[in-house]
Backbone bond lengths (Angstrom), bond angles and torsions (degrees), N, CA, C in turn:
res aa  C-N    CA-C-N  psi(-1)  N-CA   C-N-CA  omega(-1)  CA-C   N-CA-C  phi
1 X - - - 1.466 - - 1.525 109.10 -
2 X 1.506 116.53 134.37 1.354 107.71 -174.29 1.796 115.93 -96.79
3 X 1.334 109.16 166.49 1.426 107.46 -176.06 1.674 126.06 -24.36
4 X 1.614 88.52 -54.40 1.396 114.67 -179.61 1.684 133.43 -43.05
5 X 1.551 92.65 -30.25 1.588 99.39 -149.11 2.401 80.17 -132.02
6 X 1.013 127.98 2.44 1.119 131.92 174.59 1.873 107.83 -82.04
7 X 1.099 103.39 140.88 1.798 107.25 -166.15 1.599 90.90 -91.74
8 X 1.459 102.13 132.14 1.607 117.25 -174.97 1.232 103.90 -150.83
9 X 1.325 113.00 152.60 1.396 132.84 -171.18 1.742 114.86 -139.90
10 X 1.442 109.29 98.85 1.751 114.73 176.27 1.321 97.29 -72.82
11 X 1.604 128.25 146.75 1.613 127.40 151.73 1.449 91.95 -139.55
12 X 1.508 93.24 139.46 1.356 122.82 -157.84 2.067 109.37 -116.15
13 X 0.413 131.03 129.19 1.380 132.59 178.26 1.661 117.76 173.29
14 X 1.689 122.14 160.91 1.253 100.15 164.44 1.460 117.25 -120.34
15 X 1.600 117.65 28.85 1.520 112.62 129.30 1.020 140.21 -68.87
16 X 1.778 126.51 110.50 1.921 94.16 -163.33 1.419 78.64 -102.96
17 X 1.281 171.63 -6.74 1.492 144.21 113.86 1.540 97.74 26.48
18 X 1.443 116.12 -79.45 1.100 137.44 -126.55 1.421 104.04 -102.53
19 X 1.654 109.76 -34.04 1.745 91.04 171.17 1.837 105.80 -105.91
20 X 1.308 91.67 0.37 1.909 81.57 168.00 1.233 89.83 -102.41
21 X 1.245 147.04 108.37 1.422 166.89 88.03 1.528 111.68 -126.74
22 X 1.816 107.60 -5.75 1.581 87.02 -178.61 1.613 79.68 -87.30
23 X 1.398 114.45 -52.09 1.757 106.71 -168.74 1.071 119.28 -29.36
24 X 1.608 127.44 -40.65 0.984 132.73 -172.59 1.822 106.48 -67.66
25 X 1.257 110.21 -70.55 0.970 100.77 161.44 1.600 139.43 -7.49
26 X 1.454 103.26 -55.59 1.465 100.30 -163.72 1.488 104.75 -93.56
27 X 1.746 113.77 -5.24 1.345 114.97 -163.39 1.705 90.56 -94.02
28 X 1.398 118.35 -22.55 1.316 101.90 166.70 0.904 118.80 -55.57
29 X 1.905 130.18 -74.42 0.835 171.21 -98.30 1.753 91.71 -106.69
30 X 1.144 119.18 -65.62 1.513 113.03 174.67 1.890 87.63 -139.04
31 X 1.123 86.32 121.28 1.979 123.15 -173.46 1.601 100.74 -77.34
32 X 1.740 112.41 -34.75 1.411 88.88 -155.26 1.490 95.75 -115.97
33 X 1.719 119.77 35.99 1.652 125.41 126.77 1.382 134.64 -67.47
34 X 1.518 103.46 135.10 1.428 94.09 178.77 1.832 95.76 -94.86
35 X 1.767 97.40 157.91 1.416 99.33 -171.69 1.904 93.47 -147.10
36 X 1.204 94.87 168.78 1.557 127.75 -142.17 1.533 104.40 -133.18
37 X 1.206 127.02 130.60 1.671 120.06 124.93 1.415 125.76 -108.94
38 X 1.298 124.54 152.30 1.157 122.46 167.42 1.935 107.29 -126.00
39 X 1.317 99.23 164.01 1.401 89.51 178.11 1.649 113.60 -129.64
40 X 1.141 86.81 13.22 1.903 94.60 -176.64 1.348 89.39 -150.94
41 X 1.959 107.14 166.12 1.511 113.86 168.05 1.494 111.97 -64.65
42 X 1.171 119.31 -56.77 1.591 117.83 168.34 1.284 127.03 -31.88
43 X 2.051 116.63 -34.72 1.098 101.93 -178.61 1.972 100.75 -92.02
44 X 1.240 123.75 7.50 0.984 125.96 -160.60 1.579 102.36 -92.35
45 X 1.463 117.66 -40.41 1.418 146.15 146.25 1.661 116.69 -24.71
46 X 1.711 101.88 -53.31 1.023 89.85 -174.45 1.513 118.09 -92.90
47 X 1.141 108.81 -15.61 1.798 100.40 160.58 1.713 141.58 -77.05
48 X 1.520 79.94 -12.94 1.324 87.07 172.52 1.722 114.44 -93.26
49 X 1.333 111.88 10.30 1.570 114.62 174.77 1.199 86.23 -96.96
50 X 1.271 148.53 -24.20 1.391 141.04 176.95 1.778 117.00 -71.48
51 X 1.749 86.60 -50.66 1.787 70.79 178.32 1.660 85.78 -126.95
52 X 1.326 114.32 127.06 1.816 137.35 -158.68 1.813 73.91 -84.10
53 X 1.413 127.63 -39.50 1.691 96.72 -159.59 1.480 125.25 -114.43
54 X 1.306 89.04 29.54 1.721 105.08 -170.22 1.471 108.65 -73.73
55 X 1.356 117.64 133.60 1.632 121.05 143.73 1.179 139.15 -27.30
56 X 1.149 147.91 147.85 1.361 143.54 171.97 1.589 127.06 -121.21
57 X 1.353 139.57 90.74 1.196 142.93 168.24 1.467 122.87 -66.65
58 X 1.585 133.82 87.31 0.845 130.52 178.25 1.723 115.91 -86.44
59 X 1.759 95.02 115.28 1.430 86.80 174.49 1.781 117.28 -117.36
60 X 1.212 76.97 117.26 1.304 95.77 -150.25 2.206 104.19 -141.68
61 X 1.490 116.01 128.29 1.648 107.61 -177.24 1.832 87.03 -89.44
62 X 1.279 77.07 136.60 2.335 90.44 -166.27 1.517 87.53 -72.71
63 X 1.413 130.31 -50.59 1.577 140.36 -168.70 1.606 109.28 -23.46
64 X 1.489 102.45 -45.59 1.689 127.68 163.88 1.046 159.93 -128.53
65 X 1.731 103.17 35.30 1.041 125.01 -160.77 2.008 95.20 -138.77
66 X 1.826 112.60 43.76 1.656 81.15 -174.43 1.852 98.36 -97.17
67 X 1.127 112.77 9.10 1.626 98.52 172.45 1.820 113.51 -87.41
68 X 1.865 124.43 3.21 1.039 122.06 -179.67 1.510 98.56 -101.13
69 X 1.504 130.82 -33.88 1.399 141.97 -177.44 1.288 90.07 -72.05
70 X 1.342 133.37 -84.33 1.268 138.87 170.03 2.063 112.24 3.95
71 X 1.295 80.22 -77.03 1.876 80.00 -167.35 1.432 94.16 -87.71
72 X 1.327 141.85 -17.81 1.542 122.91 165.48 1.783 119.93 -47.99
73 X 0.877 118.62 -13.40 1.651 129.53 -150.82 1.045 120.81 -67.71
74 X 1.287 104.78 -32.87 1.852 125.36 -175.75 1.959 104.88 -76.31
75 X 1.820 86.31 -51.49 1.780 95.75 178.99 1.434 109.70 -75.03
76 X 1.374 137.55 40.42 1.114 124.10 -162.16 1.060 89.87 -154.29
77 X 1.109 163.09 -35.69 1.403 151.52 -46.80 1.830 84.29 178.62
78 X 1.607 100.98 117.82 1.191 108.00 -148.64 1.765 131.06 15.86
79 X 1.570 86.32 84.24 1.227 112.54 143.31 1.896 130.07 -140.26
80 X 0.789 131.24 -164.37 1.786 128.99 156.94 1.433 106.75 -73.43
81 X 1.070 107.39 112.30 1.855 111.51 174.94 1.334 107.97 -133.06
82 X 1.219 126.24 140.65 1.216 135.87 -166.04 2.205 109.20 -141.68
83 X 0.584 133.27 -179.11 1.539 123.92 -179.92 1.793 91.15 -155.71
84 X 1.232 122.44 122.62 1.183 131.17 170.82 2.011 111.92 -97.81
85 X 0.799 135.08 129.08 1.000 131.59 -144.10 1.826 123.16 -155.24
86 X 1.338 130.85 103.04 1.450 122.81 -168.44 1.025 122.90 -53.71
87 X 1.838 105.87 -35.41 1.681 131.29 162.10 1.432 126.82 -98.10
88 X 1.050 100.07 148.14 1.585 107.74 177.67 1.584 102.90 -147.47
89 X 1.660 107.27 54.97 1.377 110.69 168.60 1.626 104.35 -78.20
90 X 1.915 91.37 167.35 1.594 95.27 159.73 1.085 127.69 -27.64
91 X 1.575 118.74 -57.28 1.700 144.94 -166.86 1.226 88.29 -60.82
92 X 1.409 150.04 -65.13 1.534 149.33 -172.85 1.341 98.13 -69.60
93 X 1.002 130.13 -69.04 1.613 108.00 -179.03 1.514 141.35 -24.57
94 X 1.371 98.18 -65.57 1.639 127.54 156.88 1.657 111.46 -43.67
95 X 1.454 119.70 -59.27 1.493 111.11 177.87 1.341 107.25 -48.98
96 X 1.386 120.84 -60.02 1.776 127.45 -168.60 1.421 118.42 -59.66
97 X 1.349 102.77 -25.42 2.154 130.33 168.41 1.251 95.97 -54.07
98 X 1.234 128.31 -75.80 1.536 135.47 -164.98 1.453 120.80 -82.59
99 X 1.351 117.17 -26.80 1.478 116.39 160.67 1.777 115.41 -74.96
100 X 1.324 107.43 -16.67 1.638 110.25 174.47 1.744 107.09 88.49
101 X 1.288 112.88 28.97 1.029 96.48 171.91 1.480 108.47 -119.13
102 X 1.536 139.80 174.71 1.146 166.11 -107.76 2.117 81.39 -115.00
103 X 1.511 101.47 149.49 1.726 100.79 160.64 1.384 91.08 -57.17
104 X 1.294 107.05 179.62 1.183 147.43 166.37 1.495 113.67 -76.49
105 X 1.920 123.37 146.76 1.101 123.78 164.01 1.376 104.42 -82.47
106 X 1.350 137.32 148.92 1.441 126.77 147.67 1.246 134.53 -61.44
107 X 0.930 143.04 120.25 1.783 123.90 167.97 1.523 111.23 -44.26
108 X 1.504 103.19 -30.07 2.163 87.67 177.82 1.039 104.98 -65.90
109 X 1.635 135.81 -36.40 0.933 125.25 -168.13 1.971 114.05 -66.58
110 X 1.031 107.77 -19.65 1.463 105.62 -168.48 1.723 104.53 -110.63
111 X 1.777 134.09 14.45 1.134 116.05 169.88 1.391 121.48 -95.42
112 X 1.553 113.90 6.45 1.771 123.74 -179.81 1.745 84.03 -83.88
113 X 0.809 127.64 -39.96 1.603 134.92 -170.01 1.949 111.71 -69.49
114 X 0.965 100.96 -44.94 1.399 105.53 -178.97 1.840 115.92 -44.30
115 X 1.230 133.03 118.97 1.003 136.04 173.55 1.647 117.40 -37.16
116 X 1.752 87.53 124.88 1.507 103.26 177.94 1.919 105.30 97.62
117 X 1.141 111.65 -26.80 1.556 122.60 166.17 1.372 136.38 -73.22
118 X 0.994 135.74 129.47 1.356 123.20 -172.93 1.836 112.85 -145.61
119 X 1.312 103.74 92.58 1.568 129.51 -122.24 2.067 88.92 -120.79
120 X 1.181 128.39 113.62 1.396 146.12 166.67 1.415 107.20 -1.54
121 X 1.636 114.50 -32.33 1.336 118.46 -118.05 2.061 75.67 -104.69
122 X 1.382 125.37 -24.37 0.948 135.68 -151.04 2.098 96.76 -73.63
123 X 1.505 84.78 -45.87 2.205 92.65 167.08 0.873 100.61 -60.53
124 X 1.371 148.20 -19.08 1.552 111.97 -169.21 1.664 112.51 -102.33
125 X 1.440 126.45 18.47 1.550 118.28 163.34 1.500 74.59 124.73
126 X 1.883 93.17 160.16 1.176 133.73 -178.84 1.520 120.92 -4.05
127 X 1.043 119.67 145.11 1.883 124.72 155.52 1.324 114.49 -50.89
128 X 1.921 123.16 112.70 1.404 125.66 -174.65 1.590 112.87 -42.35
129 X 1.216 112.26 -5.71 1.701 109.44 -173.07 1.252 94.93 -120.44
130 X 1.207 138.06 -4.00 1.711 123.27 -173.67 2.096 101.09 -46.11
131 X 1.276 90.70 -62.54 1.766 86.88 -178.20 1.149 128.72 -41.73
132 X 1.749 127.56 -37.37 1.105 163.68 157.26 1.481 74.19 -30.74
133 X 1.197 96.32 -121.89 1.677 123.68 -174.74 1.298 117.57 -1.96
134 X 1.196 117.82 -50.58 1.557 123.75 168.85 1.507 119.67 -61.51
135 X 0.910 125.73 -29.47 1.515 150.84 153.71 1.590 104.21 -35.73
136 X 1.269 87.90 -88.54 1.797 107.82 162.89 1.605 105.10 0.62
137 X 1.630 100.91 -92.93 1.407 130.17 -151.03 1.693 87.76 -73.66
138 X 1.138 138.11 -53.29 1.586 115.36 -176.30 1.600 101.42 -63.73
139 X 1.201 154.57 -31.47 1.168 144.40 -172.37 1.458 101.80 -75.48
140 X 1.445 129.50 -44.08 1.533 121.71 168.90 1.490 107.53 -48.39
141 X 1.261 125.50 -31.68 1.660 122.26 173.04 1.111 108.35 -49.17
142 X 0.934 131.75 -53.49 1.853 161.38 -164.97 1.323 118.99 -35.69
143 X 1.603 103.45 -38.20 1.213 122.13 -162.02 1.928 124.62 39.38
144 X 0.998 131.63 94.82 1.169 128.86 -169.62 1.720 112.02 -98.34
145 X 1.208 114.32 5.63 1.547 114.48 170.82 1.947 108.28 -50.39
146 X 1.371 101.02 147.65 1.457 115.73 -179.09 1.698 111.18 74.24
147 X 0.795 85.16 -20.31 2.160 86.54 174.67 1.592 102.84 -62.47
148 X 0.761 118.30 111.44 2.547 122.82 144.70 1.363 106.38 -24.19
149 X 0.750 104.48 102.06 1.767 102.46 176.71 1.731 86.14 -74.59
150 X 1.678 100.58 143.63 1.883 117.58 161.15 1.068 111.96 -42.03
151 X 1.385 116.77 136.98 1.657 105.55 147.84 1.515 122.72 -100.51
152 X 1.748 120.93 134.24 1.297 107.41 -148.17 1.488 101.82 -80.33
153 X 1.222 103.91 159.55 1.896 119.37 -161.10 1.590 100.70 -62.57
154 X 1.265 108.19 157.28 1.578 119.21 168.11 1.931 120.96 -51.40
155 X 0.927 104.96 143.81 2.323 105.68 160.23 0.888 101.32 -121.67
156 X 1.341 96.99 149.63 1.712 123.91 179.82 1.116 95.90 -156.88
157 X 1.555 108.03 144.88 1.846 106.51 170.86 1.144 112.80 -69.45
158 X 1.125 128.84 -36.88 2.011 142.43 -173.36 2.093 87.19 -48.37
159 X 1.319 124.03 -72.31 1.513 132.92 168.45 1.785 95.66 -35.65
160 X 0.942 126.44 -79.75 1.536 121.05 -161.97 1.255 107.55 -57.37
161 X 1.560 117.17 -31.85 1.693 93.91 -179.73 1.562 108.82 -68.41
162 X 1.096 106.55 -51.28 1.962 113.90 168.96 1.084 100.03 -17.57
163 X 1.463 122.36 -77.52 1.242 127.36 -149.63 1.599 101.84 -77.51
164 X 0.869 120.93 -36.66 1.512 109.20 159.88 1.736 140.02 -60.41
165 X 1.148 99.06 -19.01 1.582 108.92 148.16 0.893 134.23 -83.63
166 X 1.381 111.45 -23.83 2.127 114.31 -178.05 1.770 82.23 -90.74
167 X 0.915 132.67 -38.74 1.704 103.10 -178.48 1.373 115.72 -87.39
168 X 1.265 117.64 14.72 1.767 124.86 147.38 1.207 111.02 -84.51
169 X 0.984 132.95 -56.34 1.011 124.62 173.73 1.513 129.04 -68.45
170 X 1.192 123.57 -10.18 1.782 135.95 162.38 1.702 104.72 -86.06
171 X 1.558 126.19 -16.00 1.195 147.89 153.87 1.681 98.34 -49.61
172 X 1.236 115.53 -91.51 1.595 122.19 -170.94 2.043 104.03 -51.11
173 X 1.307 119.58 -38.91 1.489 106.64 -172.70 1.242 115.09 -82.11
174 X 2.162 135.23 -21.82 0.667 135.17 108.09 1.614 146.95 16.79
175 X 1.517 108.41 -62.11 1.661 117.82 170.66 1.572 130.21 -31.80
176 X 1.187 117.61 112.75 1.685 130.22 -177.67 1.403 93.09 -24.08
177 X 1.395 140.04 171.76 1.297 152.84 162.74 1.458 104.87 -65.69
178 X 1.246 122.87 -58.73 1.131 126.81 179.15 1.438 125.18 -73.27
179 X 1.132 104.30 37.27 1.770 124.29 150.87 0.786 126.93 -159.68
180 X 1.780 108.14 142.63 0.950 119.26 -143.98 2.374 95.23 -91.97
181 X 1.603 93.86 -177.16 1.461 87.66 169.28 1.714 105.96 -71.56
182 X 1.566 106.01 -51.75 1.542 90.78 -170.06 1.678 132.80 -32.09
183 X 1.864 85.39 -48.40 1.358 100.23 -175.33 1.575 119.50 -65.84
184 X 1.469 107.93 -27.22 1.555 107.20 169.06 2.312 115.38 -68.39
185 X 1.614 97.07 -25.76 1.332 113.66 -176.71 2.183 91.94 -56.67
186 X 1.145 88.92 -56.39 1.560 103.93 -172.98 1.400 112.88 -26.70
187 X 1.682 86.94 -79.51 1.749 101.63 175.08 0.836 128.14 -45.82
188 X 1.510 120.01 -48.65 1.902 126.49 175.09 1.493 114.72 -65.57
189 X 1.410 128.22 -6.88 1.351 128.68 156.13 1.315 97.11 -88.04
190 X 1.144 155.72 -19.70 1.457 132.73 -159.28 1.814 93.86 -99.54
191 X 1.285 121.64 -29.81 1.618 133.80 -179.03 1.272 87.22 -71.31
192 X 1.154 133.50 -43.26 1.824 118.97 167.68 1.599 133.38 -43.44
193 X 1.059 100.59 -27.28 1.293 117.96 170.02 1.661 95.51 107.78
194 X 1.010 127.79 24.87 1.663 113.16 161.73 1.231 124.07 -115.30
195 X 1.305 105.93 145.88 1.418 124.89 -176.73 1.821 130.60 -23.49
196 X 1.056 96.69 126.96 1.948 89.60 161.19 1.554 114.63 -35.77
197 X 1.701 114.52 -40.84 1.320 105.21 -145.62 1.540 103.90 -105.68
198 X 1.684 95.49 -14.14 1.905 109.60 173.02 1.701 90.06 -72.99
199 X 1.255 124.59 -56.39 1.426 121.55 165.70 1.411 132.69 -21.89
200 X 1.307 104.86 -63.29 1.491 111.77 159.25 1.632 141.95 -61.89
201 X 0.978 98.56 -20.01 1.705 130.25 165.21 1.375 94.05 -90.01
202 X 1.331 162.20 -85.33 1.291 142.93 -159.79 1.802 117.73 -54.49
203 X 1.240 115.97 -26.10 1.019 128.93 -177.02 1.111 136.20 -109.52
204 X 1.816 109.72 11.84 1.024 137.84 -157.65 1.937 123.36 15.61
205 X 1.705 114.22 40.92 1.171 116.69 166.81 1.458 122.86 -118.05
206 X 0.979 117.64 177.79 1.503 122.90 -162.30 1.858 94.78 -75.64
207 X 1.559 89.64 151.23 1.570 100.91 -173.38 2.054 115.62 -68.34
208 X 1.608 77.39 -39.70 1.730 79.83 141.23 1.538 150.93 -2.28
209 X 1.553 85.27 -99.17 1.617 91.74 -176.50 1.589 102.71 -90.17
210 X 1.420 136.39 -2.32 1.138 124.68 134.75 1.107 111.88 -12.14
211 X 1.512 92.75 -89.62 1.901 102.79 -171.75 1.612 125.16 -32.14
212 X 1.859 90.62 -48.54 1.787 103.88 -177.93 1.687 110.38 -57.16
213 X 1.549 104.15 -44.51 1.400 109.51 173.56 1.862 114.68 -51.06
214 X 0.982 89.20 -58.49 2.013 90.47 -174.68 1.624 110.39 -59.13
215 X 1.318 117.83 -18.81 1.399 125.01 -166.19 1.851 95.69 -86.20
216 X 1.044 101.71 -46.54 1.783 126.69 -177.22 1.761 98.09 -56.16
217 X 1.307 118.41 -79.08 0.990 104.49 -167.08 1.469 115.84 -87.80
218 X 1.037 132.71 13.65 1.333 134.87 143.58 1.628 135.37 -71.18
219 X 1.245 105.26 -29.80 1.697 122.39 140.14 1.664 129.66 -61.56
220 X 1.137 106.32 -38.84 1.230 117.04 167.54 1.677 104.89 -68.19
221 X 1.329 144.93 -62.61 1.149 147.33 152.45 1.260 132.88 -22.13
222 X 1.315 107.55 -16.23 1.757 125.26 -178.14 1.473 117.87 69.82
223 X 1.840 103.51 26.09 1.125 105.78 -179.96 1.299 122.05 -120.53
224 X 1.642 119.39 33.73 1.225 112.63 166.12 1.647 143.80 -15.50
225 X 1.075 94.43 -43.27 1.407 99.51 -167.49 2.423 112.13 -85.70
226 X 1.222 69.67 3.31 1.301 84.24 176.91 1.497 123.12 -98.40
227 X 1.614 122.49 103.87 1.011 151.28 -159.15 1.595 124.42 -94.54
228 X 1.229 124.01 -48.16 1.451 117.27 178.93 1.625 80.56 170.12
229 X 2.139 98.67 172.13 1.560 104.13 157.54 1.565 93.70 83.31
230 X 1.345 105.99 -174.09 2.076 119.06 -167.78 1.303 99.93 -40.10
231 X 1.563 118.47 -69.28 1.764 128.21 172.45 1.571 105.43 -1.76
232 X 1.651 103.85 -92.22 1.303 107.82 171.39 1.321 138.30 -31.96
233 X 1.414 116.33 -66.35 1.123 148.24 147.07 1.834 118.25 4.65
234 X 1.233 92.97 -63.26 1.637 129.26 -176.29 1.322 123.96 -94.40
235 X 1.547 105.26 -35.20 1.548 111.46 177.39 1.379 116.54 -96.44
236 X 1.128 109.33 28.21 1.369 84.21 170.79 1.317 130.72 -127.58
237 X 1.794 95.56 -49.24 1.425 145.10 161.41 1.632 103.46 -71.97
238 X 1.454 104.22 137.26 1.866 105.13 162.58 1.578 81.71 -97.79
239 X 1.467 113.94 165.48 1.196 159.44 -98.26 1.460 124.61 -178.87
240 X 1.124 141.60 101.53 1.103 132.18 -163.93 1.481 109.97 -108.85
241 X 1.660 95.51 -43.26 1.508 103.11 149.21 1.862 142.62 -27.56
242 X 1.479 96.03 -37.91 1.417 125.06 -169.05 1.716 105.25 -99.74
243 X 1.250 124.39 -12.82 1.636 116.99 -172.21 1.811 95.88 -74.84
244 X 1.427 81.14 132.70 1.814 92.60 160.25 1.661 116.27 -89.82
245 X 1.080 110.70 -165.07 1.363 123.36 170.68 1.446 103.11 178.08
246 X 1.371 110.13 158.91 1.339 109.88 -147.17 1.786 114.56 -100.53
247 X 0.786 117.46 128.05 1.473 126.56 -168.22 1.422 117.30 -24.26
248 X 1.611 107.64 133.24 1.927 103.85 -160.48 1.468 115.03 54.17
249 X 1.118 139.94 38.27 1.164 145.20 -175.02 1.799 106.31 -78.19
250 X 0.795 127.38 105.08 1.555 119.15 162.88 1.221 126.74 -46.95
251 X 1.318 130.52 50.35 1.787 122.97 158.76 1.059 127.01 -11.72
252 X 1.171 152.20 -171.56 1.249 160.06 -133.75 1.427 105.24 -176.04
253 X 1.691 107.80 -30.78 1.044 121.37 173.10 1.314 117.68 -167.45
254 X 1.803 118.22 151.40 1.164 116.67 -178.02 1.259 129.81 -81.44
255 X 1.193 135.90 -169.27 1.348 141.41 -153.36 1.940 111.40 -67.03
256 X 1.509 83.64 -22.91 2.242 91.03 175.55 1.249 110.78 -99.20
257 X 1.515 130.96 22.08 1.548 134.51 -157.23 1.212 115.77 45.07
258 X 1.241 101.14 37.83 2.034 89.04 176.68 1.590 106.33 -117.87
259 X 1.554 115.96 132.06 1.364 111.64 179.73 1.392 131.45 -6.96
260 X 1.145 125.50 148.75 1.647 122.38 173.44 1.270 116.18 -103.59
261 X 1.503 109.94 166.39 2.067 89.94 -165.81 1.591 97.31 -60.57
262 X 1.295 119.14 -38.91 1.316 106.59 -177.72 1.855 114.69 -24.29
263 X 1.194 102.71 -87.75 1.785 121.03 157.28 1.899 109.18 -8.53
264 X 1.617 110.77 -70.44 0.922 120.54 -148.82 2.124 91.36 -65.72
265 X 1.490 110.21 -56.02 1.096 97.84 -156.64 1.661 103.61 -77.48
266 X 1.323 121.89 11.25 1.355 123.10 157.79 1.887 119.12 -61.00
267 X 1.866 88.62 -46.06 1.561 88.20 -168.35 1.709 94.83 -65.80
268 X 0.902 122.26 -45.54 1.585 122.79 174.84 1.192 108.27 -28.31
269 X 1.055 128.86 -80.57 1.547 133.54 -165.33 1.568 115.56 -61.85
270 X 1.902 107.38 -19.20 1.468 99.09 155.55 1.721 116.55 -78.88
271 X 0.559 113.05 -32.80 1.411 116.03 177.95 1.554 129.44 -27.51
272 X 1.386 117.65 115.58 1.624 106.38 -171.98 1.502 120.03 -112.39
């Protein structure tokens, strides 16, 4: 069987904790995939010029990761992609909503699965990647030899803040029926870090239904279990504060939006 047409799977992340237990995983699970890590887009690039029809497992929490989804998009872009993920808050939801990619797998969902485990989660229907996987193996049909592989798009913070406002705002249009804007106004001050009772004083309501409010639409969100502190913090709201980018990354620009030497010694060399 040649490179081309052999079922392979890249996972990309820079926990390898985290993507050598999915590898493992999947190398149990079906033996006769070949599988991959990468730890940067470049190195993600370069395996997939090796095998043109491989899958992609990004493990990666989306909540802070939209400048790696972001410029992956082009190189990704019909293939099997999947996002493995510790979270699957609102905030991750919404990023993967507007970038067009798939929810998220959980990691709970995949540690009854992990070799040598034998985890509750296994009675309740299929392996979280069976679909994945199937994906996989019809795209090895596919054959993708002779295709240009993408090259993945540029980051810049000036782009990430953008994109961090249009998925606040796809955040608020988004909202369950059964909440209201105020009540989302509520919560996103309390993910600020202020008080129930600064809450209630801005909004002139009882400290109360504050509470009832944050409890409400945090159920509505599918986030019960989410209480106060980072949780909150992180889940709810994207974050601009919170985006990574991936180690040695070439910006466009530095940390104050101002060109990067990259940039700078470009304008130089236009210069007449």
């Amino acid at each position: 069987m040649s490179r081309e047409t052999v079922p392979s799977v890249v996972i990309l992340g820079e926990d390898w904790t985290l993507t050598a237990a999915v590898r493992g995983l999947i190398s149990e699970r079906w033996p006769g995939v070949v599988t991959a890590e990468a730890g940067s887009p470049a190195g993600l690039s370069a395996w997939l010029e090796r095998y043109p029809a491989a899958g992609v497992l990004l493990c990666l929490r989306p909540h802070e990761s939209l400048p790696w989804l972001d410029s992956l998009s082009p190189l990704l872009w019909d293939r099997a992609v999947r996002v493995v993920s510790p979270t699957v808050w609102y905030s991750d939801r919404m990023v993967l909503g507007y970038l067009g990619y798939r929810r998220a797998v959980s990691t709970d969902t995949l540690t009854g699965w992990l070799p040598g485990r034998q985890g509750a989660g296994r009675c309740k229907g299929g392996h979280p990647l069976s679909g994945f996987m199937d994906e996989v193996v019809r795209g090895a049909e596919k054959r993708r030899g002779g295709q240009e592989l993408p090259v993945p798009g540029r980051m810049s913070r000036t782009r990430t803040a953008c994109l961090v406002r249009e998925v606040q705002k796809e955040s608020l249009r988004m909202l369950p029926a059964q909440v209201t804007a105020r009540q989302w106004f509520i919560l996103c001050r309390l993910t600020d870090g202020m008080k129930g009772g600064q809450v209630a004083a801005l909004t002139g309501l009882q400290e109360k239904t504050v509470s009832l409010y944050r409890r409400h639409v945090l159920c509505a969100l599918g986030m019960e279990e989410v209480k106060s502190g980072m949780p909150l913090y992180r889940g709810v709201m994207v974050r601009e504060s919170l985006q990574r980018y991936p180690s040695g990354a070439g910006l466009t620009e530095n940390r104050y939006g101002q060109p990067g030497r990259e940039e700078r010694m470009a304008d130089k060399e236009g210069e007449v």
